[in-house]
C-alpha positions, 0 to 999 in steps of 0.5 A, a space after each residue: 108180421 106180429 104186432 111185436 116186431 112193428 112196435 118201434 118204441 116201448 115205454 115200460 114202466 119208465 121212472 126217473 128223480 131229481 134230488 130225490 123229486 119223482 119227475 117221470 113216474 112208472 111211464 109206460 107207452 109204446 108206438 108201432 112202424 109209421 104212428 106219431 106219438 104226442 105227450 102233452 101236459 103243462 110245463 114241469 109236468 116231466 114230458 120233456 125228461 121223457 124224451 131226454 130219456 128215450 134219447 139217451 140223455 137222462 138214465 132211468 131209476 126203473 122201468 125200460 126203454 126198447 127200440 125195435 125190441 132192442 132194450 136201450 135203456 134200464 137201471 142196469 143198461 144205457 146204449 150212448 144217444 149217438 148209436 141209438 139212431 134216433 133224430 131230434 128236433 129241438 125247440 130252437 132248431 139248434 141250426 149252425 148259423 154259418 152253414 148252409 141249408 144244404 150243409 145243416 141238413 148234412 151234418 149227421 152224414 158225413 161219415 157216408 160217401 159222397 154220393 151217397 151223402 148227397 142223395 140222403 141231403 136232396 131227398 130230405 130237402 125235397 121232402 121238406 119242399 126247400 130243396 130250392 133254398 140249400 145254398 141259402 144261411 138260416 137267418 135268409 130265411 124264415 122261422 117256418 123254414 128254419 124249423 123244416 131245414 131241422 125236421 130234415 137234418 133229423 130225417 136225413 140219417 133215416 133214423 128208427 124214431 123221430 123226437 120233437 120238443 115243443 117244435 112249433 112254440 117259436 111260430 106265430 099262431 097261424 103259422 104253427 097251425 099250417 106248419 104243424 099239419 104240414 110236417 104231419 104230412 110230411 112224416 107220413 110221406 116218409 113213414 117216419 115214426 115220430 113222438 112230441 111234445 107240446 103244452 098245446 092241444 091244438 098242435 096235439 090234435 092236428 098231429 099225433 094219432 095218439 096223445 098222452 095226457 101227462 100230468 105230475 110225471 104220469 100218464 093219465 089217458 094214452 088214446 087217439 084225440 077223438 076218445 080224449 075228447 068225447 071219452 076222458 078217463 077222469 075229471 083232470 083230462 075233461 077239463 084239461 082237453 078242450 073247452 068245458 064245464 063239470 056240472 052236478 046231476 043225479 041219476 034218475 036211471 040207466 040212461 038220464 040224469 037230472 041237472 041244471 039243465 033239466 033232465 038229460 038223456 042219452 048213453 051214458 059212459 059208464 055205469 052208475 047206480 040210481 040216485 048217485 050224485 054225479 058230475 057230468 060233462 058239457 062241452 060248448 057244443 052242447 049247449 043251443 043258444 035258444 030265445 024261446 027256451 024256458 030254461 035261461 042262464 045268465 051271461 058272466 063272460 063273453 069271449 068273441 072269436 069272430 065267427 062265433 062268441 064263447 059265452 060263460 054262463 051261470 045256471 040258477 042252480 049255481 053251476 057254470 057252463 059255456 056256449 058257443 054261439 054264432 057272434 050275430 047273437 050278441 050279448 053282454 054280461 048280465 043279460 040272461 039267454 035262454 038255452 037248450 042242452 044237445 047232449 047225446 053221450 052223457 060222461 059222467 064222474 062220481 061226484 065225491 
């Protein structure tokens, strides 16, 4: 099979306005058969209109949206939503309040057989694990269930793509998280290609193989989220994902640098000339709570997270890093600690 017929959604070069305010600008991504696709980005920064567009609810200034190499959207073409066969979970999960389970998860289906009809709604109930609950109203159960009778109403009619809008932001924490890998789960089972949203990297990472960092209508980096984290293509995107600090340095040679933090070694992710001033990126991880150390660093925050306390610290040189440190070492703002830098793949950016 060629890499062209497995792609389920392309994204080329999408852009879209309000009053004349560029919102989506010259968008492009593509997802292939069974892969799930996140956009994550702060409110206002257009992931929403993204998926308003690709569902055929907002058109496109410029640019194109294929569907199983089908064009379904351009400035000169744009197919209705409902022929689209596209499912849609919506941020409230827009359930009817006087219909039951089994009937919410119906509702796109009536125009099959009965037989049919009532094999797709038990399926789907099945998949979802409330196969048990069909006979009950949406308010007799709760919001995590709530949220997995709307993932199966959008399955039920076996639709080409999967959309998701912030789906989980009505949950609490702990329930966000377990559910999250739960409809992962459940997408895989079913082979579904799917694409979300979320302002949440948590829910990002613990879903999607690929995420896109969006930021003013613009993708910045479209990558899995190991090479986010450890790879990020710019400054925005290293501070943006996960937790970390941009520190000044010079570069000595190939493969050290010269920072607060003493001299630092290891691969670097791009090249730099010798003597170029530098930002490079340490994560918490990076840096070893150490009471022997010679190098020490001043405490400014600390954050306690049970296990472990996240430590804000200012270097002597005035720059600022953070360390993760197991909560039996305790200590409070204005003490020093001594640490040690563990950094193996120095990410480095121009400092300019």
């Amino acid at each position: 099979m060629t890499e062209k017929s497995e792609t389920v959604l392309e994204l080329d070069g999408i852009s879209q306005a309000y009053d004349q305010h560029l919102v989506v600008r010259d968008l492009s991504l593509s997802l292939r058969q069974g892969e799930i696709g996140c956009l994550l980005g702060a409110s206002g920064c257009g992931k929403t209109t993204v998926l308003r567009i690709i569902a055929g609810f907002e058109s496109v200034l410029s640019g194109s949206v294929q569907l199983n190499g089908t064009t379904v959207s351009s400035p000169d073409i744009s197919l209705p939503p409902a022929i689209r066969n596209i499912g849609m979970v919506f941020q409230d999960y827009a359930l009817f309040p006087h219909l039951t389970i089994f009937d919410n998860v119906g509702f796109g289906l009536r125009k099959l057989g009965h037989a049919e009809r009532l094999q797709r709604i038990n399926q789907a109930l099945e998949l979802v694990g409330l196969f048990a609950e069909h006979n009950k109203y949406p308010h007799e159960i709760s919001g995590g269930q709530q949220q997995r009778v709307a993932l199966a109403r959008a399955l039920a009619p076996k639709p080409h793509l999967l959309l998701m809008d912030e789906p989980f932001s009505n949950l609490d924490v702990t329930l966000r998280e377990r559910l999250s890998m739960e409809v992962r789960d459940i997408l895989k089972e079913n082979g579904t290609t799917a694409l979300f949203v979320t302002h949440n990297q948590h829910e990002a990472f613990a879903v999607a193989d690929r995420i896109g960092v969006m930021h003013n209508g613009e993708i910045q980096q479209w990558d899995n989220g190991h090479n986010l984290y450890h790879e990020p293509l710019n400054p925005r995107i290293a501070e943006f994902v996960g937790e970390g600090s941009l520190i000044t340095g010079v570069v000595k040679d190939h493969h050290q640098v010269e920072t607060g933090l003493g001299l630092l070694q290891g691969s670097f992710n791009t090249e730099f000339p010798v003597s170029s001033s530098v930002k490079l990126l340490i994560r918490p991880e990076d840096i070893v709570h150490t009471e022997d150390s010679p190098v020490t660093a001043e405490v400014l925050r600390r954050n306690f997270r049970g296990a472990n306390v996240l430590y804000n610290l200012l270097l002597d040189n005035g720059d600022k890093v953070q360390a993760l440190v197991p909560s039996h070492c305790d200590h409070q703002p204005g003490e020093r600690i001594g640490i040690r830098p563990d950094v193996r793949h120095l990410v480095l950016f121009s400092n300019i």
